[in-house]
N, C-alpha and C positions, 0 to 999 in steps of 0.2 A: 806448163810447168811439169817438172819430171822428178821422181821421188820413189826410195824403197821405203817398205812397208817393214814391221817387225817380222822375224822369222821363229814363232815359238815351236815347232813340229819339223819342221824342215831343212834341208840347207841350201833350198833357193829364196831367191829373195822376190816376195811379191813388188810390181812394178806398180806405183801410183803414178796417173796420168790425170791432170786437170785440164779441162777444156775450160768452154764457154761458161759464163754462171746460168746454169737454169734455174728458173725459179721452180720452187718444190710448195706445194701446200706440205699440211704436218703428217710428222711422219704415221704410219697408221699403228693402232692398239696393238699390243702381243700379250697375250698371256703368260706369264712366266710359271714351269714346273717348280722352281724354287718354292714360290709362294707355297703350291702342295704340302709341302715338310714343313712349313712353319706352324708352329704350335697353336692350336687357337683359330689359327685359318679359316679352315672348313666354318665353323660355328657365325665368325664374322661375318662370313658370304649371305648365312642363313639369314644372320638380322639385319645385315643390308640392302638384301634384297623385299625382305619381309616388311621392311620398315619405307619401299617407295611404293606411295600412292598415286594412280593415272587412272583417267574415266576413259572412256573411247571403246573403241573397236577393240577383240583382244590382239588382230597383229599391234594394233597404236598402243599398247598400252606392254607390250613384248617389247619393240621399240627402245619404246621410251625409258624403260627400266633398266635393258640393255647400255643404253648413251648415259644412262644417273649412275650405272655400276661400274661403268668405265670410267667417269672422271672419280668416283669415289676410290678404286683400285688406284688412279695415277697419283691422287693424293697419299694414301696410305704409304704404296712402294717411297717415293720420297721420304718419306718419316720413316720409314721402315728399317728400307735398303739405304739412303742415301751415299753408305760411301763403297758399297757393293764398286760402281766404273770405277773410283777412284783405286780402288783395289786392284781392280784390273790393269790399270794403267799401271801401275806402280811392276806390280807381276811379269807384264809383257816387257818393258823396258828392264828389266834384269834380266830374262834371254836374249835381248836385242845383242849382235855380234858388235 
């Protein structure tokens, strides 16, 4: 299957090409600099991280605070940002030619 892409920057048009389905595990963590400017942020990070308890080794327990901070951040962005893509989408389809 054969398909163009938005053009917000440009005036060629990106080519989407779909092949085979491959299967994908999930997509990986990103940190977003948005989060940075939000009001309160910083502070949150502090008692989130402050507030996970892990016994072990200190990498097992770097880890582990690590993978608790990442689903607790994927949670928040949802509540947070949720309509942040929706935004986007809406944005890019009013440059689409």
């Amino acid at each position: 299957m054969q398909g163009i892409l938005p053009r917000p920057v440009s005036d060629h048009f990106l080519v989407l090409l779909e092949g085979g389905r491959l299967k994908r595990g999930p997509s990986p963590f990103r940190f977003e600099n948005m989060w940075l400017e939000e009001e309160g942020f910083k502070d949150k990070m502090k008692t989130w991280w402050g507030s996970l308890k892990f016994t072990g080794t200190s990498g097992y327990i770097l880890d582990a605070k690590l993978r608790a901070l990442k689903n607790i951040l994927k949670i928040w962005n949802k509540e947070e940002f949720r309509l942040v893509e929706a935004k986007k989408g809406e944005a890019l389809k009013q440059v689409e030619y």
